[in-house]
TORPA-4810 file (N, C-alpha, C, O; in nm, 3 decimals):
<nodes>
NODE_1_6.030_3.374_-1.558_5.935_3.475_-1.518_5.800_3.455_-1.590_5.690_3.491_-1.549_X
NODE_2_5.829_3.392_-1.703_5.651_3.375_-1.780_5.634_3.253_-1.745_5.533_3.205_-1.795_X
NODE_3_5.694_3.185_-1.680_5.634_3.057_-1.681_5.574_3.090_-1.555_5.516_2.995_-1.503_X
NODE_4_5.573_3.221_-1.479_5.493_3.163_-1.338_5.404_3.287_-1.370_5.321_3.293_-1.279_X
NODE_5_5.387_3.372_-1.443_5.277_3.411_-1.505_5.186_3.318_-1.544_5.097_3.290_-1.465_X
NODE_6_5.192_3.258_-1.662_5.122_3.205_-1.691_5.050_3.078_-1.625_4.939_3.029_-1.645_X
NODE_7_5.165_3.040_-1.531_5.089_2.964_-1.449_4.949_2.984_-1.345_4.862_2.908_-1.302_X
NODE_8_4.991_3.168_-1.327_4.912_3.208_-1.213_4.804_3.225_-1.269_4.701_3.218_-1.202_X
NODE_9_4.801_3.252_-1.397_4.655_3.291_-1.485_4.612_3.167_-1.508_4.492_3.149_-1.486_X
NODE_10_4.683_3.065_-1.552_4.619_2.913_-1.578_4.537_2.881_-1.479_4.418_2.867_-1.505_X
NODE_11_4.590_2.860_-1.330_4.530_2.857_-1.198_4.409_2.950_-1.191_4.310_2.892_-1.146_X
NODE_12_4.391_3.061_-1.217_4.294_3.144_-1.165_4.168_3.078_-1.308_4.052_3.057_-1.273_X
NODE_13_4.203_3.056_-1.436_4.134_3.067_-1.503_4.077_2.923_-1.472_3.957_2.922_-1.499_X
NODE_14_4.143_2.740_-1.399_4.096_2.694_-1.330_3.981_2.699_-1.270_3.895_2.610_-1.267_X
NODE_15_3.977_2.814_-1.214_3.897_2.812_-1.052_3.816_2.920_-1.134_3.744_2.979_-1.053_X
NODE_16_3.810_2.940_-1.184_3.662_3.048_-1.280_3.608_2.937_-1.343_3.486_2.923_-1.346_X
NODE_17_3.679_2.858_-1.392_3.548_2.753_-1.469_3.463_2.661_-1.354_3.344_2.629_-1.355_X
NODE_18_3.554_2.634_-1.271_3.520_2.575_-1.128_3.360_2.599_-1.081_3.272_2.524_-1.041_X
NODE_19_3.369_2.740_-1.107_3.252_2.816_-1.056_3.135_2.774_-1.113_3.028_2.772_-1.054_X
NODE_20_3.157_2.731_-1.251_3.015_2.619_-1.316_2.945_2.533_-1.289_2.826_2.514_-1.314_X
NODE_21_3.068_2.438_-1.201_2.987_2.318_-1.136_2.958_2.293_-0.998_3.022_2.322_-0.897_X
NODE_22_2.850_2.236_-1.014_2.794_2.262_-0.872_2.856_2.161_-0.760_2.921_2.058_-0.774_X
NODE_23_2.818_2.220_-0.658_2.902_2.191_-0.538_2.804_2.114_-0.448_2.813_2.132_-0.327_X
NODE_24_2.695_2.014_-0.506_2.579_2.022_-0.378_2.584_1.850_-0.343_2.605_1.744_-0.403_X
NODE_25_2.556_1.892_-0.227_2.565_1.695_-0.106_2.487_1.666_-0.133_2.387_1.737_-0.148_X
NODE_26_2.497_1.524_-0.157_2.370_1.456_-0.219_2.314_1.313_-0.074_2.347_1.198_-0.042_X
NODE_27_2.235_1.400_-0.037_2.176_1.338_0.081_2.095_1.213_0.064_2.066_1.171_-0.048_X
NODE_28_2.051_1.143_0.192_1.970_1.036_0.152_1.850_1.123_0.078_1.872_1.226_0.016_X
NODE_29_1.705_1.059_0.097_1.613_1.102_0.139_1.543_1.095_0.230_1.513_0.983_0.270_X
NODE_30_1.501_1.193_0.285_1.430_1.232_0.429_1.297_1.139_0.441_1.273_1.125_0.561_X
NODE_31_1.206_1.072_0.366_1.100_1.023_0.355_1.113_0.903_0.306_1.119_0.909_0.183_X
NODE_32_1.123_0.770_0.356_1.127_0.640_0.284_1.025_0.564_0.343_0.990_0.581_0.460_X
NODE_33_0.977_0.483_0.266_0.884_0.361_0.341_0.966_0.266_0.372_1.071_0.234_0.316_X
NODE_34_0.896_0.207_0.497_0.985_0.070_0.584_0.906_-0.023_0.589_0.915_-0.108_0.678_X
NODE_35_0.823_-0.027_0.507_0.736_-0.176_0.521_0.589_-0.195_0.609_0.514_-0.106_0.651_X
NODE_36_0.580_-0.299_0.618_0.473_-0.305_0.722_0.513_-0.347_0.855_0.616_-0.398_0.899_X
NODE_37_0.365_-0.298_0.924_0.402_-0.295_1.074_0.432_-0.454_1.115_0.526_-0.474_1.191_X
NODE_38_0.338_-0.592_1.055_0.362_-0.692_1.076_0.544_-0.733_1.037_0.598_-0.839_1.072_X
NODE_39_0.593_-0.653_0.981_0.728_-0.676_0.916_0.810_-0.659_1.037_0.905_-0.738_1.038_X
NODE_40_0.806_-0.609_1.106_0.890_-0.567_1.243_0.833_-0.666_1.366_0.713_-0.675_1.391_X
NODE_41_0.951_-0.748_1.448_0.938_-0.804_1.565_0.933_-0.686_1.662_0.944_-0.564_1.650_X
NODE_42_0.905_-0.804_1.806_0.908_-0.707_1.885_1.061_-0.668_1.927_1.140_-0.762_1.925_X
NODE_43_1.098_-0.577_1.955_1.269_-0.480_1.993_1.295_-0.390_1.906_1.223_-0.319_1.836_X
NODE_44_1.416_-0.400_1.919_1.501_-0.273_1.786_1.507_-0.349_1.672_1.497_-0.471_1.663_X
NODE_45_1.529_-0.244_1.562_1.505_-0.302_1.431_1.603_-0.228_1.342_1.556_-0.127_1.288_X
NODE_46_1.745_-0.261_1.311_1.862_-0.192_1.244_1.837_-0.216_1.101_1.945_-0.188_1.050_X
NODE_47_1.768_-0.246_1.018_1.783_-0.228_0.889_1.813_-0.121_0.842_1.891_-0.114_0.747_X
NODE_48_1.748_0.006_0.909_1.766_0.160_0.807_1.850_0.240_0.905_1.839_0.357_0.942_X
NODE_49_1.930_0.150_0.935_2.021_0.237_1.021_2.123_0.305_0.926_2.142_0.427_0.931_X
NODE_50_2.173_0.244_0.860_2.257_0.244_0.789_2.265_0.341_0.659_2.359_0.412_0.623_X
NODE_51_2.132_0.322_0.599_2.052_0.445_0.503_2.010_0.543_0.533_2.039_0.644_0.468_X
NODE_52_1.946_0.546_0.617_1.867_0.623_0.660_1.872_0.736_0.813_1.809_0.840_0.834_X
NODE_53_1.983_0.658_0.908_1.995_0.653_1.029_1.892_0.653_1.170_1.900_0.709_1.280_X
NODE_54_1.794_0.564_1.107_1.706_0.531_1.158_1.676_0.423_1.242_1.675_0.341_1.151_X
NODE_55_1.636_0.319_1.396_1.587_0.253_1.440_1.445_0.244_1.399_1.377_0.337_1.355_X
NODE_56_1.413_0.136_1.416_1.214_0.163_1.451_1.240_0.044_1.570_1.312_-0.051_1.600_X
NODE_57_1.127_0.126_1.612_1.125_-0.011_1.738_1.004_-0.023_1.788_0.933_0.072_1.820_X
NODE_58_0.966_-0.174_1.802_0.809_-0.227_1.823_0.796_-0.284_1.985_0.841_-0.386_2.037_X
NODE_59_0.735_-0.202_2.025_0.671_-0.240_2.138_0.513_-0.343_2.149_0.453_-0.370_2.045_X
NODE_60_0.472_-0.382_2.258_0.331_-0.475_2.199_0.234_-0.371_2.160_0.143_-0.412_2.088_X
NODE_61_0.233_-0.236_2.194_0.091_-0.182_2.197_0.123_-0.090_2.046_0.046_-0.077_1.951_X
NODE_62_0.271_-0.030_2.064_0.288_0.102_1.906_0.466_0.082_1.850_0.567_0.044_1.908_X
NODE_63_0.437_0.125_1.719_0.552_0.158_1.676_0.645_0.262_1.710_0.574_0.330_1.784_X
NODE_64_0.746_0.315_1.705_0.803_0.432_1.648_0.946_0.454_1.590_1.009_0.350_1.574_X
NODE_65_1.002_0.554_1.560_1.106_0.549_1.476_1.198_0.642_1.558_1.160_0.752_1.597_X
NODE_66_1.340_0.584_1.586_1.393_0.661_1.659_1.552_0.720_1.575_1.642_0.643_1.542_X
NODE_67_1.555_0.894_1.551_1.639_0.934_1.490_1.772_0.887_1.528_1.805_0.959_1.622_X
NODE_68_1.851_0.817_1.507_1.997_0.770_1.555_2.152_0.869_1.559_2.263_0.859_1.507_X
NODE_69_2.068_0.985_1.671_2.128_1.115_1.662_2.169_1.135_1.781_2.073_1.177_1.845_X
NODE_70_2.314_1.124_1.883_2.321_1.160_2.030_2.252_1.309_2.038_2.236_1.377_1.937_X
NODE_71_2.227_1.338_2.124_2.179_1.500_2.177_2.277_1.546_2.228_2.261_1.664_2.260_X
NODE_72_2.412_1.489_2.261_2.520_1.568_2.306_2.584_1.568_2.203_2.512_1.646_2.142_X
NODE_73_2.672_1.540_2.123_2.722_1.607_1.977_2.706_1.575_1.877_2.792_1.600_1.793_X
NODE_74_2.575_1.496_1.837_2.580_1.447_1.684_2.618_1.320_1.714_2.605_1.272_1.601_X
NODE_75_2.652_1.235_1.777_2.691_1.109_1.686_2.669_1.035_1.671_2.569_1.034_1.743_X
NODE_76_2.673_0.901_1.610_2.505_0.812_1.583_2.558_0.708_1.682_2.657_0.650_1.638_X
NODE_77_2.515_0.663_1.823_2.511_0.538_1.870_2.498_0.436_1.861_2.447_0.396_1.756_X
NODE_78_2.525_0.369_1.932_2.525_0.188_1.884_2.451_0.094_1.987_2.474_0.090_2.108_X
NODE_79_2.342_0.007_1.907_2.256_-0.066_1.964_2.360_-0.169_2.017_2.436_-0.241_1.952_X
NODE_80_2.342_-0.153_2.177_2.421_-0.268_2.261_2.295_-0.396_2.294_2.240_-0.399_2.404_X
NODE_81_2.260_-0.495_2.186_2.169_-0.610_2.271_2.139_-0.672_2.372_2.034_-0.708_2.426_X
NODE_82_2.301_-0.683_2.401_2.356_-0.725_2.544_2.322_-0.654_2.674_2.315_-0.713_2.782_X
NODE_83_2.299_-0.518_2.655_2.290_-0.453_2.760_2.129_-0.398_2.742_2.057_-0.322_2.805_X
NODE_84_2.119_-0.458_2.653_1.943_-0.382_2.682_1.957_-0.209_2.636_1.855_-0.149_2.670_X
NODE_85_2.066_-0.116_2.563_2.057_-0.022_2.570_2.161_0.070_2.431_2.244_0.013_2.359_X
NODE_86_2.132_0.193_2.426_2.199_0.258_2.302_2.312_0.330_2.396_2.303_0.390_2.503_X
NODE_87_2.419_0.299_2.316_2.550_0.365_2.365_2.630_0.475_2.296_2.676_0.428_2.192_X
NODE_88_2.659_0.578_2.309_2.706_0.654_2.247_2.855_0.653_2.252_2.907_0.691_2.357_X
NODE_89_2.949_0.606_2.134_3.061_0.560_2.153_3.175_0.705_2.145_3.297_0.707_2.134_X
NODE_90_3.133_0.752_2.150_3.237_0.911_2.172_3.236_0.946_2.303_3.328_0.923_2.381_X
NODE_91_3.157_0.989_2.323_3.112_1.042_2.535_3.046_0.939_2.602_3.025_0.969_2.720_X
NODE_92_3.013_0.848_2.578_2.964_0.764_2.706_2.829_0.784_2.715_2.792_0.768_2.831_X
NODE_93_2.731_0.814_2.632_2.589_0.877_2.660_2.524_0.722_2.622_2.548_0.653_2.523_X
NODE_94_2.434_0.693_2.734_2.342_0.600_2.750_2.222_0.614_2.725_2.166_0.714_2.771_X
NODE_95_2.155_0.530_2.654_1.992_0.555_2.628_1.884_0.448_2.644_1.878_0.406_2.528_X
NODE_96_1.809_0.389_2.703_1.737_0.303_2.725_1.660_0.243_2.589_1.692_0.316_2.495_X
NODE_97_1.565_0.131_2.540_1.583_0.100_2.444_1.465_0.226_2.379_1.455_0.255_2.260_X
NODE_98_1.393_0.280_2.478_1.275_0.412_2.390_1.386_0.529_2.355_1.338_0.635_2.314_X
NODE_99_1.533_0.520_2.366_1.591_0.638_2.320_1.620_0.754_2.421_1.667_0.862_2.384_X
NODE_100_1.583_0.718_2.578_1.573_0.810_2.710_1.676_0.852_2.734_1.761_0.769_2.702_X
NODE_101_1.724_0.952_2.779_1.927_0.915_2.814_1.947_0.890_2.975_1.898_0.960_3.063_X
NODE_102_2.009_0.805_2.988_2.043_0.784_3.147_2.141_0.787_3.187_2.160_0.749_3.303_X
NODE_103_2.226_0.825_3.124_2.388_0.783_3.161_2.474_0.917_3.048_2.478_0.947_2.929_X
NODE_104_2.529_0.960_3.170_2.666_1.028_3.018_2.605_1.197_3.019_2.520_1.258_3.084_X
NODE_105_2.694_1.226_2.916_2.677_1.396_2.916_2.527_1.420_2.844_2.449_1.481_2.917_X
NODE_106_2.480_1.387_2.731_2.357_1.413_2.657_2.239_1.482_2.774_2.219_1.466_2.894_X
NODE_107_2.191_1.545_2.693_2.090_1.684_2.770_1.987_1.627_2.768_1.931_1.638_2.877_X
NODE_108_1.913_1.549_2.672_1.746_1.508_2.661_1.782_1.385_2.581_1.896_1.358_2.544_X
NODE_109_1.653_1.299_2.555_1.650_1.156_2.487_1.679_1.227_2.326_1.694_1.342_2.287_X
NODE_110_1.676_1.109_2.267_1.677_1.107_2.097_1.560_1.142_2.064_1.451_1.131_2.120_X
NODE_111_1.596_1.190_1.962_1.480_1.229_1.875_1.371_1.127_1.784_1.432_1.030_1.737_X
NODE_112_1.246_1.129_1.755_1.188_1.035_1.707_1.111_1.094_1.590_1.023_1.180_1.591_X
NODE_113_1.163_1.027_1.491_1.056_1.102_1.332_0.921_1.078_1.328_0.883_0.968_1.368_X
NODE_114_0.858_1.140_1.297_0.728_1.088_1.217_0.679_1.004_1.136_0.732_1.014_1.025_X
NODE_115_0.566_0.892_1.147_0.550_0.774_1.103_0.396_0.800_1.068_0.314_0.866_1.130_X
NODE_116_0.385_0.744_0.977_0.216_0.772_0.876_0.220_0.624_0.823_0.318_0.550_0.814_X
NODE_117_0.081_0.598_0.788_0.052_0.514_0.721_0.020_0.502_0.566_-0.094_0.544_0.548_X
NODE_118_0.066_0.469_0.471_0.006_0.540_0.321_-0.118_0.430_0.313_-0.142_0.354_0.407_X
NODE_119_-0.177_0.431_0.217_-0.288_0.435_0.144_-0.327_0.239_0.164_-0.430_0.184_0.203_X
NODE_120_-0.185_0.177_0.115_-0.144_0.069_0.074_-0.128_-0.029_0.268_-0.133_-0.152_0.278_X
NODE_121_-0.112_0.055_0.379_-0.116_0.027_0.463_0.134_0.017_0.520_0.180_-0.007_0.631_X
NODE_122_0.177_0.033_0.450_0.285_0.050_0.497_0.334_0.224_0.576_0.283_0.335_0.590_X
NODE_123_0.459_0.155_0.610_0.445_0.267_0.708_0.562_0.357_0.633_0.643_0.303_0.558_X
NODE_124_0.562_0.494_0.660_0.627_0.576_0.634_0.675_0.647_0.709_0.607_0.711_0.790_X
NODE_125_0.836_0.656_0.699_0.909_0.757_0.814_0.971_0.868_0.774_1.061_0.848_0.692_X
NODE_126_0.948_1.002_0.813_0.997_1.142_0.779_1.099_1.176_0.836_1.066_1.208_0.950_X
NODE_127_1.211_1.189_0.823_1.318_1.205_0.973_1.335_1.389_0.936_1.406_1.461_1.006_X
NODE_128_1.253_1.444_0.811_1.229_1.549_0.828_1.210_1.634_0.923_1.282_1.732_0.946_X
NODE_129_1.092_1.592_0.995_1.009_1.649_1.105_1.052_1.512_1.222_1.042_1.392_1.200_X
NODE_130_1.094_1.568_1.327_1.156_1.494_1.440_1.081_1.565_1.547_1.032_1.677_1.556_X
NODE_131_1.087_1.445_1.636_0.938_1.494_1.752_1.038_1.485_1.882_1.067_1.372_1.921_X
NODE_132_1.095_1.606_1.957_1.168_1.614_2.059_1.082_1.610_2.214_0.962_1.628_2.233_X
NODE_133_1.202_1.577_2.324_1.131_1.533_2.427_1.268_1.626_2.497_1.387_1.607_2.473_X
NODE_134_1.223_1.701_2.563_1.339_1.776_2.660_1.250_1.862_2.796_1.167_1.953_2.804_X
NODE_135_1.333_1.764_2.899_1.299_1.752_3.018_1.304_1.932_3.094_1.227_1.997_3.164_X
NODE_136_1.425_1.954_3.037_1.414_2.097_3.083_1.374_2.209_3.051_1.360_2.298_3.134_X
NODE_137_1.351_2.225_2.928_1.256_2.324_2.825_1.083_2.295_2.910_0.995_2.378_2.933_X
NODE_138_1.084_2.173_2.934_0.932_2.148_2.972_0.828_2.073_2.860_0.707_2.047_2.861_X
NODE_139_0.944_2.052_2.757_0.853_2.019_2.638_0.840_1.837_2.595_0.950_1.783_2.604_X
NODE_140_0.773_1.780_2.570_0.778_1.653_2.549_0.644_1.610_2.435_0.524_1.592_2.458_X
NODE_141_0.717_1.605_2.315_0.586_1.588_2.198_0.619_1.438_2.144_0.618_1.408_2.025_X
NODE_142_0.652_1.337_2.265_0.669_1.173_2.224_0.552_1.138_2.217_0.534_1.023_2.177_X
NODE_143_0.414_1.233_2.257_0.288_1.185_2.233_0.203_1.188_2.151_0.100_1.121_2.146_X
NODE_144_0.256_1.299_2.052_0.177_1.361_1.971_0.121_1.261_1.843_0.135_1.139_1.835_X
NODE_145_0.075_1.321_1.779_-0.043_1.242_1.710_0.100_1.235_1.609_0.153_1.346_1.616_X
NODE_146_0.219_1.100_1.475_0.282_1.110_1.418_0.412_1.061_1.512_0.496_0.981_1.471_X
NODE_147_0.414_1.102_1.600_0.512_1.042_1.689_0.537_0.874_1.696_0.645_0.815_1.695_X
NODE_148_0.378_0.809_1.704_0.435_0.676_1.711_0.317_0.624_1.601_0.254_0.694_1.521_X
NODE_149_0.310_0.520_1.617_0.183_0.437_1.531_0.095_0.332_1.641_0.166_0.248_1.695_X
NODE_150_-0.018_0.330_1.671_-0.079_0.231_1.732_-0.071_0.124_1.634_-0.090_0.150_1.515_X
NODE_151_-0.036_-0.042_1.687_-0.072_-0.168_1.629_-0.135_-0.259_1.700_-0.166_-0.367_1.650_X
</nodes>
Protein backbone atom coordinates (compact mmCIF):
# COMPACT_ATOMS: atom_id res chain seq x y z
CA UNK A 1 0.00 0.00 0.00
CA UNK A 2 2.99 2.60 0.47
CA UNK A 3 4.69 1.56 -2.21
CA UNK A 4 1.91 2.84 -4.56
CA UNK A 5 1.61 5.90 -2.52
CA UNK A 6 4.63 6.85 -2.85
CA UNK A 7 4.85 6.04 -6.17
CA UNK A 8 1.85 8.26 -7.03
CA UNK A 9 3.52 11.25 -5.32
CA UNK A 10 6.95 10.39 -6.99
CA UNK A 11 5.02 10.59 -10.41
CA UNK A 12 3.16 13.74 -9.69
CA UNK A 13 6.24 15.35 -8.14
CA UNK A 14 7.89 14.23 -11.75
CA UNK A 15 5.57 16.16 -13.73
CA UNK A 16 5.80 19.43 -11.37
CA UNK A 17 9.41 19.69 -12.07
CA UNK A 18 8.50 18.95 -15.75
CA UNK A 19 6.78 22.19 -15.69
CA UNK A 20 10.37 24.02 -15.67
CA UNK A 21 11.42 23.04 -18.87
CA UNK A 22 10.45 24.34 -21.77
CA UNK A 23 8.56 22.70 -24.34
CA UNK A 24 9.34 24.94 -27.53
CA UNK A 25 9.95 23.64 -31.53
CA UNK A 26 12.80 24.76 -32.71
CA UNK A 27 12.05 25.81 -36.25
CA UNK A 28 14.15 26.61 -39.21
CA UNK A 29 14.43 30.18 -39.84
CA UNK A 30 11.91 32.00 -41.78
CA UNK A 31 14.54 34.43 -43.51
CA UNK A 32 17.75 32.95 -45.16
CA UNK A 33 19.86 34.18 -48.00
CA UNK A 34 20.18 31.96 -51.21
CA UNK A 35 22.86 33.50 -52.98
CA UNK A 36 22.96 35.28 -56.06
CA UNK A 37 20.70 35.56 -58.83
CA UNK A 38 23.65 34.57 -61.32
CA UNK A 39 23.91 31.40 -58.90
CA UNK A 40 20.65 29.89 -60.18
CA UNK A 41 20.16 28.25 -63.83
CA UNK A 42 17.40 28.49 -65.72
CA UNK A 43 14.35 25.79 -64.05
CA UNK A 44 13.78 24.58 -60.56
CA UNK A 45 16.32 24.85 -58.09
CA UNK A 46 16.09 22.12 -54.94
CA UNK A 47 18.84 23.14 -52.76
CA UNK A 48 16.60 24.73 -49.91
CA UNK A 49 14.15 22.37 -50.24
CA UNK A 50 15.18 20.46 -47.74
CA UNK A 51 15.99 23.40 -45.07
CA UNK A 52 14.01 25.56 -45.76
CA UNK A 53 11.11 24.05 -47.92
CA UNK A 54 11.69 26.17 -50.49
CA UNK A 55 12.08 25.99 -54.61
CA UNK A 56 13.36 29.14 -56.39
CA UNK A 57 12.90 29.04 -59.82
CA UNK A 58 14.50 31.14 -62.72
CA UNK A 59 12.77 32.02 -65.57
CA UNK A 60 14.71 34.31 -68.47
CA UNK A 61 13.05 37.55 -67.47
CA UNK A 62 12.53 37.04 -63.01
CA UNK A 63 13.15 35.03 -60.15
CA UNK A 64 10.87 33.67 -57.54
CA UNK A 65 10.59 31.45 -54.62
CA UNK A 66 8.03 28.95 -54.42
CA UNK A 67 6.69 27.79 -50.77
CA UNK A 68 6.79 23.82 -51.12
CA UNK A 69 3.33 23.67 -49.46
CA UNK A 70 0.20 21.60 -51.33
CA UNK A 71 -2.97 23.92 -50.84
CA UNK A 72 -4.96 20.83 -50.34
CA UNK A 73 -3.44 19.46 -47.03
CA UNK A 74 -0.08 20.57 -46.24
CA UNK A 75 2.15 18.37 -47.92
CA UNK A 76 5.34 19.20 -49.50
CA UNK A 77 5.43 17.87 -53.23
CA UNK A 78 7.86 16.52 -55.37
CA UNK A 79 9.69 18.06 -58.31
CA UNK A 80 8.88 15.48 -61.20
CA UNK A 81 11.78 16.64 -64.08
CA UNK A 82 10.47 14.18 -66.21
CA UNK A 83 7.18 15.48 -66.41
CA UNK A 84 7.84 19.05 -66.49
CA UNK A 85 5.74 19.36 -63.17
CA UNK A 86 5.21 19.31 -59.08
CA UNK A 87 3.35 16.33 -57.82
CA UNK A 88 1.74 16.01 -54.74
CA UNK A 89 2.37 12.50 -53.49
CA UNK A 90 -0.63 12.04 -51.01
CA UNK A 91 -3.75 13.24 -53.31
CA UNK A 92 -2.58 13.46 -56.69
CA UNK A 93 -2.39 17.40 -56.84
CA UNK A 94 -0.51 18.64 -59.93
CA UNK A 95 1.28 21.89 -60.37
CA UNK A 96 2.95 23.28 -63.39
CA UNK A 97 6.58 24.34 -62.98
CA UNK A 98 5.23 28.34 -61.69
CA UNK A 99 3.46 26.26 -58.85
CA UNK A 100 -0.33 26.57 -60.79
CA UNK A 101 -2.44 23.52 -59.83
CA UNK A 102 -3.91 21.60 -62.72
CA UNK A 103 -4.64 18.37 -61.75
CA UNK A 104 -6.00 16.78 -58.37
CA UNK A 105 -8.03 18.07 -55.40
CA UNK A 106 -5.84 21.41 -54.36
CA UNK A 107 -8.05 24.70 -54.43
CA UNK A 108 -5.41 27.43 -55.73
CA UNK A 109 -1.52 27.30 -56.83
CA UNK A 110 1.35 27.34 -54.14
CA UNK A 111 2.30 29.85 -52.38
CA UNK A 112 5.37 32.09 -53.20
CA UNK A 113 7.61 33.99 -50.43
CA UNK A 114 9.08 37.13 -50.68
CA UNK A 115 12.45 37.84 -52.24
CA UNK A 116 14.59 41.20 -51.61
CA UNK A 117 17.80 42.02 -52.50
CA UNK A 118 20.33 43.00 -49.52
CA UNK A 119 22.81 45.58 -49.74
CA UNK A 120 25.67 43.06 -50.95
CA UNK A 121 23.36 42.21 -54.00
CA UNK A 122 22.21 38.52 -52.86
CA UNK A 123 18.94 37.53 -52.65
CA UNK A 124 16.84 36.97 -49.70
CA UNK A 125 13.81 34.77 -49.08
CA UNK A 126 11.07 35.31 -46.26
CA UNK A 127 8.73 32.32 -46.34
CA UNK A 128 7.35 34.50 -43.50
CA UNK A 129 5.20 36.57 -45.64
CA UNK A 130 3.85 34.28 -48.59
CA UNK A 131 2.20 35.95 -51.58
CA UNK A 132 -1.13 33.86 -52.43
CA UNK A 133 -2.90 33.51 -55.76
CA UNK A 134 -6.60 32.14 -55.41
CA UNK A 135 -8.70 32.02 -58.33
CA UNK A 136 -11.86 32.06 -56.41
CA UNK A 137 -11.52 34.61 -53.64
CA UNK A 138 -10.60 36.85 -56.79
CA UNK A 139 -7.31 37.53 -55.32
CA UNK A 140 -3.91 37.07 -57.06
CA UNK A 141 -0.77 39.04 -55.44
CA UNK A 142 1.93 36.81 -57.83
CA UNK A 143 2.49 40.39 -59.01
CA UNK A 144 3.15 42.33 -56.37
CA UNK A 145 6.15 44.27 -55.82
CA UNK A 146 8.43 41.12 -53.43
CA UNK A 147 6.70 38.43 -55.12
CA UNK A 148 9.36 37.87 -57.70
CA UNK A 149 12.76 39.60 -58.57
CA UNK A 150 13.42 41.10 -62.10
CA UNK A 151 17.00 39.78 -63.67
Amino acid sequence: MWACIWGYLGVNFLMFLRFFFPRALYEPNTVFNAGFPSDFSLGIDQRYLMTNRVWIVREPDRIFAIFARCTHLGCTPEWKSAENKFKCPCHGSGYDSEGVNFEGPAPRPMDRALLKLDPTGQIVVDTSRLFVDDPRAGVNHFNDPGAFLNV
